[in-house]
PLY file of the C-alpha trace (Angstrom):
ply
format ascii 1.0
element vertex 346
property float x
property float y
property float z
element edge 345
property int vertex1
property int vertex2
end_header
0.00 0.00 0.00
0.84 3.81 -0.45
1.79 5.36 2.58
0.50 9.33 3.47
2.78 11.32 5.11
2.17 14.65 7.18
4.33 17.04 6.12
6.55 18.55 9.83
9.06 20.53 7.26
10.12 22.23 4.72
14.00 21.90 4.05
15.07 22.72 0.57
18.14 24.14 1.08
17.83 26.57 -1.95
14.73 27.90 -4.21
15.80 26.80 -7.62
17.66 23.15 -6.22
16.49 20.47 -7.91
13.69 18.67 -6.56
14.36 15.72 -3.99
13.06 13.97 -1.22
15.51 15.57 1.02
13.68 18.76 0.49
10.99 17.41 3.11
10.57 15.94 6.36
7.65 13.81 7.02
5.93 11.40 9.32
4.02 8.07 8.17
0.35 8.65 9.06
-1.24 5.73 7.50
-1.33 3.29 4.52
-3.62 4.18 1.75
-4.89 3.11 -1.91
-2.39 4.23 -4.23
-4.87 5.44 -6.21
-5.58 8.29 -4.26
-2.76 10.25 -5.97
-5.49 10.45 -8.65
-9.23 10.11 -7.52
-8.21 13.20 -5.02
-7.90 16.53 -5.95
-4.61 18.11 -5.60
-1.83 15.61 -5.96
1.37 15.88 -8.36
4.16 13.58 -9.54
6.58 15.88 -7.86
9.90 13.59 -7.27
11.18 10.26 -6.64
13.37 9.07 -4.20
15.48 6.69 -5.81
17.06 4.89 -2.41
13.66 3.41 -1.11
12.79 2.93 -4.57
9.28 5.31 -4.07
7.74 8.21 -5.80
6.53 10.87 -3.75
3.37 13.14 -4.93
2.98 16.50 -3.17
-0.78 17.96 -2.30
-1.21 21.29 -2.64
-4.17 23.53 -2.63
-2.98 25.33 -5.84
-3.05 23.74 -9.05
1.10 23.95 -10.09
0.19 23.80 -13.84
0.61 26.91 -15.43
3.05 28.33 -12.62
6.35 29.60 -13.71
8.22 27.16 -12.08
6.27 23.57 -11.69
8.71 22.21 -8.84
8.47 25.70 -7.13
4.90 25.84 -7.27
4.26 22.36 -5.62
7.32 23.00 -2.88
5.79 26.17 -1.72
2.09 24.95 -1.44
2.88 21.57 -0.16
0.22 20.65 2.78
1.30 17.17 2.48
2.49 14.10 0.59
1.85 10.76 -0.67
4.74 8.19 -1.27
4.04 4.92 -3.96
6.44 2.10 -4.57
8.04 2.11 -7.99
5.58 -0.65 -8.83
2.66 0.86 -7.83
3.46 4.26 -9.78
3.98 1.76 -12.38
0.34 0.21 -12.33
-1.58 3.46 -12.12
-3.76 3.93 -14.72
-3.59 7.21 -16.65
-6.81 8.22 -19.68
-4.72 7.84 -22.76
-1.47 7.97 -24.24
0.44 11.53 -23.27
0.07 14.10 -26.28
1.74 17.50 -27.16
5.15 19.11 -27.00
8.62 18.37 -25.17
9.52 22.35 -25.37
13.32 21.66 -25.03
15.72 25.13 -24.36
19.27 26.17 -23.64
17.24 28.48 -20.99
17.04 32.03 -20.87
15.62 32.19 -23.90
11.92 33.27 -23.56
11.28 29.40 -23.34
8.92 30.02 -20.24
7.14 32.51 -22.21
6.63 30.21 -25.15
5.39 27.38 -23.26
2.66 29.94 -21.66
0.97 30.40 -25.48
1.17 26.95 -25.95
-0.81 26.53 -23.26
-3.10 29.38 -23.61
-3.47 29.75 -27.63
-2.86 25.80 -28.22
-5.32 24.29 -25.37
-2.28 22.50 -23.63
-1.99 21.80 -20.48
1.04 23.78 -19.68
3.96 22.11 -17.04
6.61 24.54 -16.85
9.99 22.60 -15.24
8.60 19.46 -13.34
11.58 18.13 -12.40
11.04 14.86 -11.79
12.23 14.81 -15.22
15.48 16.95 -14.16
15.97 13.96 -11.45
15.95 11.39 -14.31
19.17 12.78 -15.81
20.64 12.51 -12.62
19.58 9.00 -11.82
20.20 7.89 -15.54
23.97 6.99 -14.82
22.87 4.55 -11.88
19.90 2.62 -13.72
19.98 -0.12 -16.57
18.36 1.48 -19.68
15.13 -0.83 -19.18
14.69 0.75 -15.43
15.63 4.30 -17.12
12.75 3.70 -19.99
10.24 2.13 -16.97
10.58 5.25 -14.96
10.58 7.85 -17.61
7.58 6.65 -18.96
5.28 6.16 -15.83
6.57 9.90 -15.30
5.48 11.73 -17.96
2.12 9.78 -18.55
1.54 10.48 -14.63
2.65 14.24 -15.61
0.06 14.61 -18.67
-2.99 12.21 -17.01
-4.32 12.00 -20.81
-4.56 15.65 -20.99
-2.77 17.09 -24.05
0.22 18.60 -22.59
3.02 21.61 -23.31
6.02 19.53 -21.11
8.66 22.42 -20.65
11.60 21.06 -18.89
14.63 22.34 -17.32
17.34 22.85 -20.48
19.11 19.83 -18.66
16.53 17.09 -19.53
17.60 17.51 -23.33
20.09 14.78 -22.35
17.04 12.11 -22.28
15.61 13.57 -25.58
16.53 10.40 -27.68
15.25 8.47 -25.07
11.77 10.34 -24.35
10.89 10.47 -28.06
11.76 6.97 -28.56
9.14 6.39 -25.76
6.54 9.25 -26.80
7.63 9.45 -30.72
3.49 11.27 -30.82
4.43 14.22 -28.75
5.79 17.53 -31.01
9.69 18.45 -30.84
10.52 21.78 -29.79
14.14 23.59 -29.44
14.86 26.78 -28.34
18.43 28.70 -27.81
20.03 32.04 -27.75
23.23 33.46 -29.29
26.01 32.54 -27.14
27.12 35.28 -25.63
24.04 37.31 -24.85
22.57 34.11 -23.74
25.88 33.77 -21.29
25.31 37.28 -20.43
21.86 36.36 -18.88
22.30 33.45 -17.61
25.06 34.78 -15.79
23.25 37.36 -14.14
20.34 35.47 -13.44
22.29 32.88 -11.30
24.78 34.75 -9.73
24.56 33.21 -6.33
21.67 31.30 -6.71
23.14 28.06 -4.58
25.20 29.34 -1.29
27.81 26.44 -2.20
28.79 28.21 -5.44
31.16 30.30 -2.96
31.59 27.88 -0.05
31.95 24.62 -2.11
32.67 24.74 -5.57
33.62 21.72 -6.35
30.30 20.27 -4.92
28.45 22.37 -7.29
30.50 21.20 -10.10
30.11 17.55 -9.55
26.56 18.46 -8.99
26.52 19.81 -12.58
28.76 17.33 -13.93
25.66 15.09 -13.23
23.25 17.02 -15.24
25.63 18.35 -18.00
28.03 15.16 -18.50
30.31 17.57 -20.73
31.37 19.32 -17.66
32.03 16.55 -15.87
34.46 15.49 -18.78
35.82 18.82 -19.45
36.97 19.16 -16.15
38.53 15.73 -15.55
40.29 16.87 -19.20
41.76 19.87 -17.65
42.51 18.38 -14.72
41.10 21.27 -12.42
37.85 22.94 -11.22
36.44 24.59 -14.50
35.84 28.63 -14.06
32.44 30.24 -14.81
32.91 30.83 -17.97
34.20 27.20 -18.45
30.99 25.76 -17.17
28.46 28.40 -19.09
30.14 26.99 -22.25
29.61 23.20 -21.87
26.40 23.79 -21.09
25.37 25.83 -24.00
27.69 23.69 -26.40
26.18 20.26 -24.53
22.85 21.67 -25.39
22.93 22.38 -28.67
24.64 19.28 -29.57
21.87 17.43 -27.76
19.87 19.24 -30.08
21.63 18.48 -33.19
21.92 14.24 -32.07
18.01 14.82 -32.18
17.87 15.83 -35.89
20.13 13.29 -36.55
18.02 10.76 -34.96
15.63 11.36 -37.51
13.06 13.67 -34.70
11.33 16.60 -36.66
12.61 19.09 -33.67
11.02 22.97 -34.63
14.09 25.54 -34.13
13.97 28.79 -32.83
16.16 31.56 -31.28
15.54 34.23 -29.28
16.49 36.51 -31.69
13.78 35.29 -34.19
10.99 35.57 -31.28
12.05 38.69 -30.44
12.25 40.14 -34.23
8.65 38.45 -35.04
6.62 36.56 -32.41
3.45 36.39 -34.16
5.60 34.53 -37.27
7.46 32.26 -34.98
4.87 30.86 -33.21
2.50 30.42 -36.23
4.93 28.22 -37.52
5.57 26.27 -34.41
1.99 25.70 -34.09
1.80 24.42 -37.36
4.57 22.02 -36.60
2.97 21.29 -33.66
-0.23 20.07 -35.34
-1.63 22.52 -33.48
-4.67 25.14 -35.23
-3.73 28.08 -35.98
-3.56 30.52 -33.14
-6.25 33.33 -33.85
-6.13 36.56 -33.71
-2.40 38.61 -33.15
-1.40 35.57 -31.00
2.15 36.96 -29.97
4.05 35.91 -26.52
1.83 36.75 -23.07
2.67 40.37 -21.59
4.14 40.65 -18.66
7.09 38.85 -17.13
6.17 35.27 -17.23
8.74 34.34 -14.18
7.40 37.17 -11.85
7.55 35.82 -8.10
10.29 33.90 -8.45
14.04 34.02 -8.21
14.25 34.16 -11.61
11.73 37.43 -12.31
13.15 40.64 -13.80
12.83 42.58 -10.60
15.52 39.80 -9.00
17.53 39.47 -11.82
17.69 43.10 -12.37
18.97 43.46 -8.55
22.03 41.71 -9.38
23.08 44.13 -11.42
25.68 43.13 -14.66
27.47 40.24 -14.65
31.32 40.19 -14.40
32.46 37.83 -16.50
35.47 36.91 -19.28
33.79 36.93 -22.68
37.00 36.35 -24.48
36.98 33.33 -22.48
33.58 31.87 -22.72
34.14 32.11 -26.41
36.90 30.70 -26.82
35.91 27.47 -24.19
32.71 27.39 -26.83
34.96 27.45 -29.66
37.10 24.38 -28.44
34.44 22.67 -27.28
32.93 22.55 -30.89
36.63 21.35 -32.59
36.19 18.65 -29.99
32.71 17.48 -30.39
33.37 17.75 -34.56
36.14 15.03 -34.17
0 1
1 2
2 3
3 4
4 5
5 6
6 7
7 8
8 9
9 10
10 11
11 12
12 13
13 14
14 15
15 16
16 17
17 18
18 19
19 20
20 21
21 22
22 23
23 24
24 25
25 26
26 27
27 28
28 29
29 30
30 31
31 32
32 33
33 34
34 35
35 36
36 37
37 38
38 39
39 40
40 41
41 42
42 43
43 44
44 45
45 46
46 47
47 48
48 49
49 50
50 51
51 52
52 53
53 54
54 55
55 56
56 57
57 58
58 59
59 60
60 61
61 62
62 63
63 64
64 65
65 66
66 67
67 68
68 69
69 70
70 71
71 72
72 73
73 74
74 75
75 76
76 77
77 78
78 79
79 80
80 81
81 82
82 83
83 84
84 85
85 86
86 87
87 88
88 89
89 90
90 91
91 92
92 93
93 94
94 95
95 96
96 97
97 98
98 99
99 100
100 101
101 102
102 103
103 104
104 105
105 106
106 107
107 108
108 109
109 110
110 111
111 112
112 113
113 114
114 115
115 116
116 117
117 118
118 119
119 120
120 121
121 122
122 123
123 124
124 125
125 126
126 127
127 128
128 129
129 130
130 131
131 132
132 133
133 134
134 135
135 136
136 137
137 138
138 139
139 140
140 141
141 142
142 143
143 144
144 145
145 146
146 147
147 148
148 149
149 150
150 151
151 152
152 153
153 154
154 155
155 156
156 157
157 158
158 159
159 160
160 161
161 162
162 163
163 164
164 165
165 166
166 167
167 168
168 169
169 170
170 171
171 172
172 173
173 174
174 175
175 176
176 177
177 178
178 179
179 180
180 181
181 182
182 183
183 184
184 185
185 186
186 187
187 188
188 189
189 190
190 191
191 192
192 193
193 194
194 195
195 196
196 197
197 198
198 199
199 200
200 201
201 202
202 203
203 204
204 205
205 206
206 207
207 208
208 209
209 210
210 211
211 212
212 213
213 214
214 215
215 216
216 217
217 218
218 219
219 220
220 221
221 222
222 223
223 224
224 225
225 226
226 227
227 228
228 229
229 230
230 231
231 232
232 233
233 234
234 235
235 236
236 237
237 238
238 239
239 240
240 241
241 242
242 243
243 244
244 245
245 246
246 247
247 248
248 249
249 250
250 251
251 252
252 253
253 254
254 255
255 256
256 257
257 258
258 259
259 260
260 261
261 262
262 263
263 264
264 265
265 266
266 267
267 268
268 269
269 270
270 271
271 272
272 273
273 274
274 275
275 276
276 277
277 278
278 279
279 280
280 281
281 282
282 283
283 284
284 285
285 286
286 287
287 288
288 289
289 290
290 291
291 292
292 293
293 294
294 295
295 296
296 297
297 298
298 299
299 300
300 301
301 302
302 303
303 304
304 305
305 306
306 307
307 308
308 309
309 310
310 311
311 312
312 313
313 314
314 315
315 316
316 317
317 318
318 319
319 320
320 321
321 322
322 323
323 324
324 325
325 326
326 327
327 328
328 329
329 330
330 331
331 332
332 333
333 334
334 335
335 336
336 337
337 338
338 339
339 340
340 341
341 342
342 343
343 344
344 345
């Protein structure tokens, strides 16, 4: 049986740290039907805890679809949880095969704003960064491929519940791409990225400081990161020391696009875009990422939702703005992207 747990604390040690079931502490109240997860209101795939083999389902009073940040939404509003053994997340039954879009991005790159009109001018459900997914690429390393393929898809059809769906995950999760579309070959491709160095620029601002161990710990952070961008992990056993900033911006924009590009080549119809082409002309881009989509037409001037579409978060423009400019080498994020291309076109 499922077990219910009453939530005592909260203790995720950072906002934007992916999801885990450290980031709780609970007691066992009692055993119930595993099904409750989806006769009652409320509950959400929101991580799995790989150890005791479980999945654990927040309940919240707020519905975390269409919230910025998916993980964030269900972490904040959390009244309780519910944990189910691998098997019986497994056996739940879900109303259909999962439908819609894996909106893929290098981040920073209006991505949260595009997966808003999918939702709102395509009639998807919209699930902005659940990162049970994000957990996946950090697990895949430890699990045979069969276990890897199990999990992933009990996941997303537990994300989706039959409801056609606008799955925006963290840029990491490009790293299962092959492997999701091999599993969900119905659900659209989508790809979005920015120019290098204004994406760098951003990105840099935006998460300057954003995990307290980036100054006490380092190294932690990087082998954190080496887990969910395996080209940093590499580089830095190649150079033989802890990677600067700059170092680690460009595997993971290089790692990205790459995954990308192994997509195409994998014979997936992925829909590209830059930020750059949404910014010059909105109402084109996403007319013709609908239409990839199989989606109708969006009517009227369907351009990108006003407004800042990560307001309340750690990631807004008010709190990226506070951090004022970035200090960082561009000479030397260039050239780590430029070597990091000869390398991957050997």
């Amino acid at each position: 049986m499922a077990q219910l747990l009453a939530l005592v604390e909260k203790t995720k040690p950072y906002p934007l740290a992916v999801a885990g079931p450290a980031d709780f502490r609970c007691e066992p109240v009692a055993s119930v039907d595993p099904g409750i997860v989806l006769t009652e209101p409320g509950h959400s795939l929101y991580c799995l805890d790989h150890d005791t083999r479980r999945a654990l389902f927040t309940r919240t009073d707020v519905d975390p679809c269409g919230a910025p940040f998916y993980f964030q939404a269900q972490y904040e509003h959390a009244t309780g949880l519910v944990a189910l053994s691998y098997d019986e997340l497994h056996a739940l039954p879900t109303a259909g095969e999962p439908s819609g879009v894996f909106l893929y991005s290098t981040g920073r790159c209006g991505s949260t704003l595009v997966g808003a009109a999918l939702a709102e001018h395509g009639e998807l459900t919209g699930l902005s960064e659940p990162d049970v997914l994000t957990q996946l690429v950090t697990l895949a390393p430890r699990l045979r491929e069969t276990e890897l393929r199990e999990l992933a898809r009990s996941c997303v059809r537990l994300l989706s519940r039959g409801r056609p769906v606008a799955i925006k995950p963290r840029s990491f999760v490009i790293e299962l791409g092959a492997l999701l579309h091999d599993e969900f070959p119905q659900l659209a491709a989508v790809f979005l990225y920015r120019e290098p160095l204004s994406w760098a620029r951003s990105t840099a601002r935006a998460f300057a400081g954003y995990d307290p161990a980036l100054t006490t710990d380092p190294a932690a952070v990087q082998d954190r990161l080496g887990r969910l961008i395996p080209l940093v992990a590499r580089w830095r056993q190649r150079v033989g020391r802890l990677l600067s900033p700059e170092e680690v911006m460009a595997c993971q924009w290089v790692a990205q696009l790459e995954r990308a590009l192994a997509l195409r080549q994998r014979g997936v119809d992925v829909f590209t875009a830059t930020y750059e082409d949404l910014l010059a002309d909105p109402p084109g881009v996403l007319a013709a990422m609908f239409a990839h989509c199989g989606l109708p037409a969006p009517t009227g001037p369907a351009g990108l939702p006003a407004g800042d579409s990560q307001e309340g978060t750690p990631l807004s423009r008010a709190a990226t703005s506070a951090r004022g400019e970035p200090g960082f080498d561009k000479t030397a994020f260039m050239r780590t992207v430029a070597e990091l291309w000869v390398e991957a076109l050997r």
